[in-house]
C-alpha positions in Angstrom: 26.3 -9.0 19.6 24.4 -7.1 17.0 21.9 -8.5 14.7 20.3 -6.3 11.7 17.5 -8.0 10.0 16.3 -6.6 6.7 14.0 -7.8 3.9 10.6 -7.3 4.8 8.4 -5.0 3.1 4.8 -5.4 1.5 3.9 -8.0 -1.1 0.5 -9.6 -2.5 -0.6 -13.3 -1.0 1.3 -16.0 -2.8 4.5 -13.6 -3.5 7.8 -13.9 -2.1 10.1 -12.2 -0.1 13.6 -13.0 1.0 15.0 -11.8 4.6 18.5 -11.7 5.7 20.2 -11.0 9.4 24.0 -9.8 9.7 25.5 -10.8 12.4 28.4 -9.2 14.5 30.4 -9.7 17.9 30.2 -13.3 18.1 31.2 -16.3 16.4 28.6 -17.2 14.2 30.3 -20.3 12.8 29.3 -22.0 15.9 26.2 -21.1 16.5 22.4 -22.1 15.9 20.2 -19.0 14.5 16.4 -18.4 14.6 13.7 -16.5 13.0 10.7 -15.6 15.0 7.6 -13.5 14.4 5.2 -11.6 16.1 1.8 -10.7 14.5 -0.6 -8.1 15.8 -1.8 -8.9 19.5 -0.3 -12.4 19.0 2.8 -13.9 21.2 6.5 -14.0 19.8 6.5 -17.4 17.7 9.5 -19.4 16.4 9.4 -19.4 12.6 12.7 -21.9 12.0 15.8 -22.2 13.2 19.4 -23.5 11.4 22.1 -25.3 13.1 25.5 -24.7 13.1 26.0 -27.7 11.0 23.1 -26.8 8.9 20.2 -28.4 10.2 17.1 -27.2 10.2 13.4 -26.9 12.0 10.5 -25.1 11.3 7.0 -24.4 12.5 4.8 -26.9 11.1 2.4 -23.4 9.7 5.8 -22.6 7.1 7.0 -25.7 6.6 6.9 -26.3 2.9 6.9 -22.6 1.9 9.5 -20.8 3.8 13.4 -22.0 3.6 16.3 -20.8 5.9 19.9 -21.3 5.4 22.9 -19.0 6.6 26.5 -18.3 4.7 29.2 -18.5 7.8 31.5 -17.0 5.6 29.5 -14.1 5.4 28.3 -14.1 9.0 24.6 -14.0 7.7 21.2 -15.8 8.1 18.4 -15.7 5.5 14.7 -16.8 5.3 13.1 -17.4 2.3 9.3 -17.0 2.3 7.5 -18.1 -0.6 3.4 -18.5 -1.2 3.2 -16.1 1.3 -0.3 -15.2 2.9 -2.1 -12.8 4.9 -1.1 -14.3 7.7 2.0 -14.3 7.8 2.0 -10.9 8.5 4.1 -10.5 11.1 7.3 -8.4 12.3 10.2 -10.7 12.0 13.2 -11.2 14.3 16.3 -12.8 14.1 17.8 -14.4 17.5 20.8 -16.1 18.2 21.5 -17.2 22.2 25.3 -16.4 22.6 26.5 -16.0 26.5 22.6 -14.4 26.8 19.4 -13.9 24.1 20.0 -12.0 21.7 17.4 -10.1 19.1 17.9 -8.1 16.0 15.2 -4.8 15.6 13.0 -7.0 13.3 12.1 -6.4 10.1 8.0 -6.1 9.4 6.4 -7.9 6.6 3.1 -6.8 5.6 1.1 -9.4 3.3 -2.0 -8.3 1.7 -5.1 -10.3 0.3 
């Protein structure tokens, strides 16, 4: 299984970004996807997570401002983060559990004040 998350980058508070994960060797059709994040000295955190059937959850700290959805066809997750602040700042993962864990390189998104 590979996983290539790409997206982040630097933007002002209340800005935008949008992050996307490929995914490859597995069936993605059938499988739930996550987004996690890991600021500075902090723990890895789950950010939201999508359903093969399209269901979502999220953390209750981006709920409202960040949206994730995935296009099966094209084997590939997205999260979109809107009214983005400082802390947010975070490298973000992608993770899928498919016969183990799997995690993408992470992609870091830098939000300034």
């Amino acid at each position: 299984v590979q996983l290539q998350a790409s997206g982040g980058g630097l933007v002002q508070a209340g800005g935008s970004l949008r992050l996307s994960c490929a995914a490859s060797g597995l069936n993605f059709g059938i499988t739930t996807m996550n987004w996690y994040r890991q600021a500075p000295a902090k723990e890895r955190e789950l950010v939201a997570s999508i359903t093969s059937s399209g269901s979502t959850n999220y953390a209750d700290s981006v709920k409202g401002r960040f949206t994730i959805s995935r296009d099966n066809a094209r084997r590939t997750m997205y999260l979109q983060m809107n009214s983005l602040k400082p802390e947010d700042t975070a490298v973000y993962y992608c993770n899928v559990w498919y016969r183990r864990d799997n995690w993408g390189q992470g992609t870091l998104v830098t939000v300034s004040s």
